[in-house]
C-alpha positions, 0 to 999 in steps of 0.5 A: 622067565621069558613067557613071565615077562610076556604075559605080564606085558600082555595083561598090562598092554590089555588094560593099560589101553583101556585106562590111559588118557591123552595127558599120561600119554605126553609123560610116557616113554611112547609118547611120540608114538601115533599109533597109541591114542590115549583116548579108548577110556572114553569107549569103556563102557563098549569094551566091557562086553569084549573083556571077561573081567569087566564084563564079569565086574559089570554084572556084578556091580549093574551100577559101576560107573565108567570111571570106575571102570577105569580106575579098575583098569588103572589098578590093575596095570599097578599090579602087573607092572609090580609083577613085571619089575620084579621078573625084570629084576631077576632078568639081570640075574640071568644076564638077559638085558643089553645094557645098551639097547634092551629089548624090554620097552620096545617090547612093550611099546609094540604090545601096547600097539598091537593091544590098541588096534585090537580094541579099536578093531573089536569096537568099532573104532579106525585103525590108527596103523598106516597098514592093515598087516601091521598089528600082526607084524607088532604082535610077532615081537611076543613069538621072539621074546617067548621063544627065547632069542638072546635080543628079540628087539633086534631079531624083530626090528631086522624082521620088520625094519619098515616100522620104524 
C-alpha cells in the first residue's frame, strides 16, 4: 500500500509541477511555501524533451500548443489524485493515518519540492532551495514512506529538523 501511496504522490508531484500556476499556488495547502513557484508551465514547451509522455505526446501531435500541454498535465494530476484517495482511503482501513499529525500532506508537499528543483535543474532554471543538498534531503522522505516506518513525517522531520 506504502509504495501505492508513493508512486502516485511521485507521478502526481511530476505533473503537478508542470501545470500549476501562481493563483492555484495561493488556494493550496503549500501555499506558503517558497520553494514551489507556481510558474514551470511558463517553460512546458523546454520540459518536453525531459519528460517521455509529453515528448511522445509532442511527436505525435507536432501542432499541440502549450496550453495544451498543460491541460495534459492538468488531466493527468486528476487521475492520480483519484488513485491517490482511494489508497488513502484504505490507509484508514489499515490504521495508517495519525490523526493528529499524519504524514501524507507533508509527504507530498517534500515530493512536490523535490519535483520542482528537479525540473528547474534539468532546464536550466536556479534553484529555489537555499542549499544544494536539500532537494536530496526532501527526496529521502519517499525511502521513509516505502520503507514502512509507522509515521515517516517524524521519523523525516527528526532526520532533517533544519528544513523547517
Amino acid at each position: 500500500m506504502r509504495e501505492s501511496v508513493a508512486s502516485y504522490v511521485i507521478g502526481y508531484a511530476g505533473y503537478q509541477m508542470l501545470c500549476l500556476t501562481e493563483e492555484e499556488k495561493t488556494e493550496a495547502f503549500y501555499a506558503d511555501c517558497p520553494y514551489i513557484s507556481g510558474e514551470l508551465y511558463k517553460h512546458i514547451g523546454k520540459v518536453t524533451e525531459h519528460n517521455d509522455e509529453l515528448d511522445e505526446l509532442k511527436w505525435k501531435h507536432s501542432d499541440i500548443s502549450n496550453d495544451d500541454l498543460v491541460s495534459f498535465c492538468n488531466t493527468k494530476c486528476v487521475l492520480y489524485l483519484y488513485y491517490l484517495n482511494g489508497v488513502n482511503y484504505i490507509r484508514g482501513e489499515f490504521d495508517d493515518i495519525d490523526k493528529e499529525k499524519d504524514w501524507l500532506r507533508p509527504f507530498i508537499k517534500s515530493m512536490l519540492i523535490w519535483e520542482e528543483d528537479r525540473i528547474r535543474e534539468k532546464i536550466g532554471l536556479p534553484s529555489l532551495l537555499p542549499d544544494s543538498i536539500d532537494a536530496l534531503k526532501h527526496s529521502t522522505f519517499m525511502n521513509m514512506v516505502i520503507n514502512g516506518h509507522r509515521n515517516p513525517f517524524y521519523e523525516w522531520e527528526k532526520s532533517w529538523a533544519e528544513l523547517h
